[in-house]
N, C-alpha and C positions, 0 to 999 in steps of 0.2 A: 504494500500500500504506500501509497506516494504521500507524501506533509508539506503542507504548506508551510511558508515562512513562518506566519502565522504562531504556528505548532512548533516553535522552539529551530527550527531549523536555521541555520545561519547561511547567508551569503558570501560571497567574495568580500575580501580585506576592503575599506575605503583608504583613502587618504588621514582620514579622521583619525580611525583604528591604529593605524600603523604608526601615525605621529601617536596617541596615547600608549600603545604598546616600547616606546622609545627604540622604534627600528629606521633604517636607511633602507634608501631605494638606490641599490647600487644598479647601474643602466649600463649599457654597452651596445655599439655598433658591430652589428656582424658585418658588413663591409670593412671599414677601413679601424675595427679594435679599437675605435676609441671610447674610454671607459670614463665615467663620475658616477661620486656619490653623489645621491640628491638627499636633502631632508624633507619626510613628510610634511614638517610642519610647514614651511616657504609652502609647497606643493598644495595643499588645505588652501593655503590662505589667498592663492592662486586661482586655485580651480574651483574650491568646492572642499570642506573636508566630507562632504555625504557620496562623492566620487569613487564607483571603484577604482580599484587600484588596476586591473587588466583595461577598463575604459580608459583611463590616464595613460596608459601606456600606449594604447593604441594610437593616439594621441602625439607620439612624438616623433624627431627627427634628429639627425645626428648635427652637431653643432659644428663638427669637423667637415664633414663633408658632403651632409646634407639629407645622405640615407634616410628611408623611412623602415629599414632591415633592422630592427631595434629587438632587443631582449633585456630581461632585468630579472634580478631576484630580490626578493624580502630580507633582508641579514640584520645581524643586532646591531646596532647603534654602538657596540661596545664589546671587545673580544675579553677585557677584565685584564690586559695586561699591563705593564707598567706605564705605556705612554700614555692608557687611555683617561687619565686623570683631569 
């Protein structure tokens, strides 16, 4: 049986989420490798923080080179190592 939202089910990460969870949106161009972290929270206050996070993404283009060959992952805000202080 299928659940609505409704019904406890949850959707894709926003902007929102992700800035409150204190994660990065680290982005990358599969054409020409060029990589940045973004912060959700710039991003939120940008877009939208009620934005999913794969609509944002769909969303982008390479700053380098212009691609719209774009991928990103969710990562933490922080690896807990010494520099991240």
């Amino acid at each position: 049986m299928r659940r609505n939202r409704d019904e406890g089910e949850s959707g894709p990460a926003t902007l929102g989420s992700t800035a409150r969870a204190h994660l990065l949106l680290r982005v990358w161009c599969k054409d020409c490798r060029h990589q940045v972290d973004l912060d959700p929270s710039e991003q939120a206050e940008r877009h939208g923080a009620d934005l999913p996070v794969p609509d944002w993404a769909a969303r982008l283009s390479c700053s380098q080179c212009g691609s719209r060959y774009i991928d990103f992952v969710v990562a933490p805000g922080s690896t807990g190592g010494l520099g991240d202080r």
